[in-house]
Every structure is written in structure tokens, then in C-alpha cells.
N, C-alpha and C positions, 0 to 999 in steps of 0.2 A: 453538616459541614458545608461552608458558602466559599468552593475553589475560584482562583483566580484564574484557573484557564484549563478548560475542558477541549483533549485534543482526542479525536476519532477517527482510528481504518475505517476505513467503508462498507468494504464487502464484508458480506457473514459478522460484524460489527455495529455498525449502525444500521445496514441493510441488510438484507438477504442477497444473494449474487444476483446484479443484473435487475434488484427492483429498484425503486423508485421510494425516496421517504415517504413513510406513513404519516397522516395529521397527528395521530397521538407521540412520532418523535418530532415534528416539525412543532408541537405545541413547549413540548418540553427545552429546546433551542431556544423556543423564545421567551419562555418563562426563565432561562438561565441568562440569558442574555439582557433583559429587565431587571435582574438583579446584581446586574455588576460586573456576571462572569464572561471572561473572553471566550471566543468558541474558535476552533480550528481543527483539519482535515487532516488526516496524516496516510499515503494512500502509494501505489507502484503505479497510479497514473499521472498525467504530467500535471503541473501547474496550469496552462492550457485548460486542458480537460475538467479540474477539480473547478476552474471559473465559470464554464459552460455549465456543472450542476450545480454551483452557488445559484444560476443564473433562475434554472430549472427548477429549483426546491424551494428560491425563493428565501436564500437564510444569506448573514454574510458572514464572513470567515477575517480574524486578524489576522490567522496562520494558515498558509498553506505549509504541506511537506508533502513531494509529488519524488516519485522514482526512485520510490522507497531508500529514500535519504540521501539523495543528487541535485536536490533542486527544493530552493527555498523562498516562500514570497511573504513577506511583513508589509502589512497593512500598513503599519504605522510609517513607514519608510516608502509605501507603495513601491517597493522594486522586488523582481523577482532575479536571483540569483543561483548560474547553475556549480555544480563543483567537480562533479567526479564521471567521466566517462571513458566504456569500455575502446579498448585499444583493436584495432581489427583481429590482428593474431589473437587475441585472448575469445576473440567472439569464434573462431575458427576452432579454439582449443575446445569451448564449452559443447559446440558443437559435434565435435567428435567422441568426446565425453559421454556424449547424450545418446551416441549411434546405438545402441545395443537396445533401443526402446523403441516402442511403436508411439511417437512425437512430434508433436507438429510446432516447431519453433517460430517464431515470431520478433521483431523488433522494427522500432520506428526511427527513420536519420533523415532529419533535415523536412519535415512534415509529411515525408512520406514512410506507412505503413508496407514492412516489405513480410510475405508470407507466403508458404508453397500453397500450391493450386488448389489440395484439400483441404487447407484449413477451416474447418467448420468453426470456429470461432470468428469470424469476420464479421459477419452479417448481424450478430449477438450485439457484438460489442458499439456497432454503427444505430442499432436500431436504440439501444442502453441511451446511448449519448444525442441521438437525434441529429446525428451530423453524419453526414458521408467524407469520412476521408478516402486519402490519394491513396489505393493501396495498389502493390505491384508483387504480381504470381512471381514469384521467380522461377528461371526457368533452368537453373542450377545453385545449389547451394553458397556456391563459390560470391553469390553476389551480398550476402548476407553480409560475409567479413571484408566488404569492398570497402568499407568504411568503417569509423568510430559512431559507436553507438553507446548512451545510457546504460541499457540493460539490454537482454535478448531472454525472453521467455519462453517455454513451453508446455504445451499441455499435453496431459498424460492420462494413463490410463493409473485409475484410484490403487490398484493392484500389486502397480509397477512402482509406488511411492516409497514404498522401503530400502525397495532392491537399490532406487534411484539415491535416495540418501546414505546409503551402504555405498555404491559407488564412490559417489561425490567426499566422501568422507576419505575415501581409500587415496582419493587425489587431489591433493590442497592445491591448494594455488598462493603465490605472495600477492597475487597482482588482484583478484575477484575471490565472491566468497559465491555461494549457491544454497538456495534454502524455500523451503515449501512457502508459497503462500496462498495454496487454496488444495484441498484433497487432490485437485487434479489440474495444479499448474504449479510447473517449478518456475525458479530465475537464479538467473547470475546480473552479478552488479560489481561495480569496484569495489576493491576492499576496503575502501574507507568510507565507503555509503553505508549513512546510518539513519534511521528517523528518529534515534536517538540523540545523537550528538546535535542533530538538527535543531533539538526541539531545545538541549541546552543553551547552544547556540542564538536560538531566539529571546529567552529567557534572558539572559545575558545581557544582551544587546537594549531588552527593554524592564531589566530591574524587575523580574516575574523573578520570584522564589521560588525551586519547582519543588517545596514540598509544598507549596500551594497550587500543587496543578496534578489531576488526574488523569491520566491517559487508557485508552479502551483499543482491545484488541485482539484477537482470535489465532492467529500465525505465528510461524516463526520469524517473519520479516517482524513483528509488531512487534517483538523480545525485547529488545531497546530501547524502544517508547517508553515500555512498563517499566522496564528497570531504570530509567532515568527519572521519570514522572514518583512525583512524591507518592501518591499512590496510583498502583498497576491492577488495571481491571483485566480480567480475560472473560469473555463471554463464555459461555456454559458448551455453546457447541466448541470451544478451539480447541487445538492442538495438545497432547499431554505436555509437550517441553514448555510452550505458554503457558498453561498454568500453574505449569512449578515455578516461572516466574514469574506468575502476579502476587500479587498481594491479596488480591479481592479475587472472586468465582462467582460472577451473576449467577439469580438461582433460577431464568429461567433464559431461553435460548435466544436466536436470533430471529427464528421461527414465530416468537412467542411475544414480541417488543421487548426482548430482555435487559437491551438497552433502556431503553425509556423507563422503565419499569424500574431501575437502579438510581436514574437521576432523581426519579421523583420520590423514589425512598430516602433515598442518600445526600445529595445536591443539590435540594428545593427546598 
């Protein structure tokens, strides 16, 4: 099968959390990319950030989809466009939501990174990206919902994932939806962010058929990629809810080039 447009999560998907593309996926990018096929990122970091590892990996992207389905950039049009962002009260709501956990919340407004003081993911994510952002300890929660924000996310403890999606399920919301996308980090986002619709959306706009387009993913944020993409891959380590909706089950992990290893069986 020779797809017209291969779109990829990042973490635990194309990469492992926090590495770096392997030569034998960055080989297969470019063997898909010499034969026709468009490549693009689909990912809960910003457009920004997914340019900085185009930069870094050395590959180029026609699609971005950054904050996990708020924000959209076509190559083809060179612009980047944002859509859907959280309202302060709803960032205040999630927040309270989230008290009964041991969690360390996190969101970015206006370039700058706001996180309480123990966030151990700060240092991770700066060294990941090779860039020091503006980040600011807060010194009350209270400043978190001072403004509109994209998303607000939190990391948790692997333990507390259930209880957390048992929660979050107990308390809908019209306004934000909340949903895994790493063992050990939740998010909330507006309810109409999708990297779904996104990816329709792109399609659309550039005469891509998406039963000609494959999409790869590991999360529950990734759920809508899959089910929108002509064919939905979940890599072998994700979530059970992802791969009840993929179509495809790489056979082997994220660990293991599971990615890679699927293009070059399947896509090449």
C-alpha cells in the first residue's frame, strides 16, 4: 500500500517518551517521502515546538497538528492556525477536579510555561527540546486560571490513572473533554479539539482522500486520528481503548522501532 499521507503522535509512537528519532525511523521518512507520500506530526505540543524537532530530526512536515487538535499548520498554505482554547474558569474547574491526586499541573499562555515549584517535568521537557523556555513557579494556584489557555496538563502517578478516568468520567463537562495521553499524564482541552477533525480538515482543504492516509498512535488523545484516517494504526505498547480503535496492532513496540518496522512492511 503507497498512502498519500502518513500522519504520526510522537511520543510512545514514533518515539519513545523524551528520545530523539532513531536513523532507522528517520530512514524510513525518507524512503516515504521519495515515494510520493506526504508526512506529518500530529502531537499535544504546539506547532512551535513540533518546528524546532522538524528542525532537529532533520525531516519536513506538510502537516502539523499540535495541542492535540487546537492548532493547525499546512505546508501548503504555510500558515499556522489556532482554534479552540481553554476559558480561565474551565482551567480552575479542571483544576479542582484533579485535587484529590498527587499532581503536578502544568500549562503554557502567551510563551510562557507556568508550573508549581516541584514540577519535575520541567528540566525533561527543556533538555527534550534543546530550548530553555520562560517558565514561572507559581506561587499560588490561583495564577494558573489568570488567563486563557490551550490545554492544562498533569502528570500523575501510573496508579492513580484509573481512579483519574473514573473521576473525570463522573464529571463531564459541555465546555472541555480530559483524557490519557501518556500512563502518567492527563489533559484537558476544549471540547471541540480534535486531531481528528484536524486532520479531516487538512485533507479537505488539499483534495487528500483520507482513505488514503494512515494515521499511528498509542493514546486516547490519538482515538480520532485513527478513526478518521483511512487506516488507524495503534502501536503495540498503547492504550486498550486505542486499540479497540485501530484497525491495525503493530506487532512490535515503541521500544522495538515498531513504528519503522510497520512502514517498511506495510508502506514501502
Amino acid at each position: 500500500m503507497k498512502p498519500k499521507l502518513v500522519v504520526c503522535d510522537i511520543d510512545n509512537t514514533l518515539v519513545p517518551k523524551h528520545k530523539h528519532l532513531t536513523s532507522r525511523a528517520k530512514q524510513a521518512i525518507d524512503r516515504l517521502v521519495e515515494q510520493g507520500t506526504l508526512f506529518g506530526l500530529a502531537s499535544g505540543r504546539s506547532v512551535e515546538q513540533l518546528h524546532l524537532l522538524e528542525d532537529q530530526w532533520q525531516i519536513h512536515c506538510e502537516l502539523l497538528i499540535g495541542l492535540n487538535g487546537s492548532e493547525l499548520y499546512d505546508d501548503f498554505s504555510k500558515k499556522t492556525e489556532q482554534f479552540y482554547i481553554m476559558e480561565p474558569e474551565w482551567i480552575k474547574e479542571c483544576i479542582e477536579l484533579m485535587a484529590p491526586f498527587d499532581t503536578s499541573p502544568r500549562l503554557s499562555r502567551e510563551g510562557i510555561s507556568y508550573a508549581r515549584p516541584n514540577d519535575p517535568s520541567i528540566a525533561s521537557s527543556q533538555a527534550y527540546l534543546k530550548q530553555r523556555h520562560t517558565v514561572h513557579l507559581v506561587k499560588d494556584d490561583s495564577e494558573f486560571w489568570a488567563g486563557p489557555a490551550f490545554k492544562v496538563g498533569f502528570h500523575v502517578k501510573a496508579e492513580d490513572m484509573p481512579a483519574i478516568e473514573k473521576r473525570v468520567a463522573e464529571h463531564p463537562s459541555k465546555n472541555y473533554i480530559g483524557f490519557k495521553t501518556e500512563n502518567t499524564m492527563f489533559e484537558f482541552c476544549h471540547a471541540k479539539a480534535s486531531k481528528g477533525e484536524l486532520l479531516k480538515l487538512f485533507c479537505q482543504r488539499n483534495a487528500i482522500d483520507l482513505q488514503e492516509v494512515v494515521a499511528f498512535g498509542d493514546m486516547t488523545n490519538d482515538i480520532s486520528l485513527l478513526e478518521a484516517a483511512g487506516t488507524g494504526v495503534c502501536m503495540l505498547n498503547g492504550s486498550e481503548d486505542t486499540k479497540q480503535a485501530a484497525d491495525v496492532i503493530t506487532e512490535k513496540s515503541v521500544e522495538d522501532e515498531g513504528w519503522a518496522e510497520y512502514v517498511e512492511q506495510h508502506l514501502l
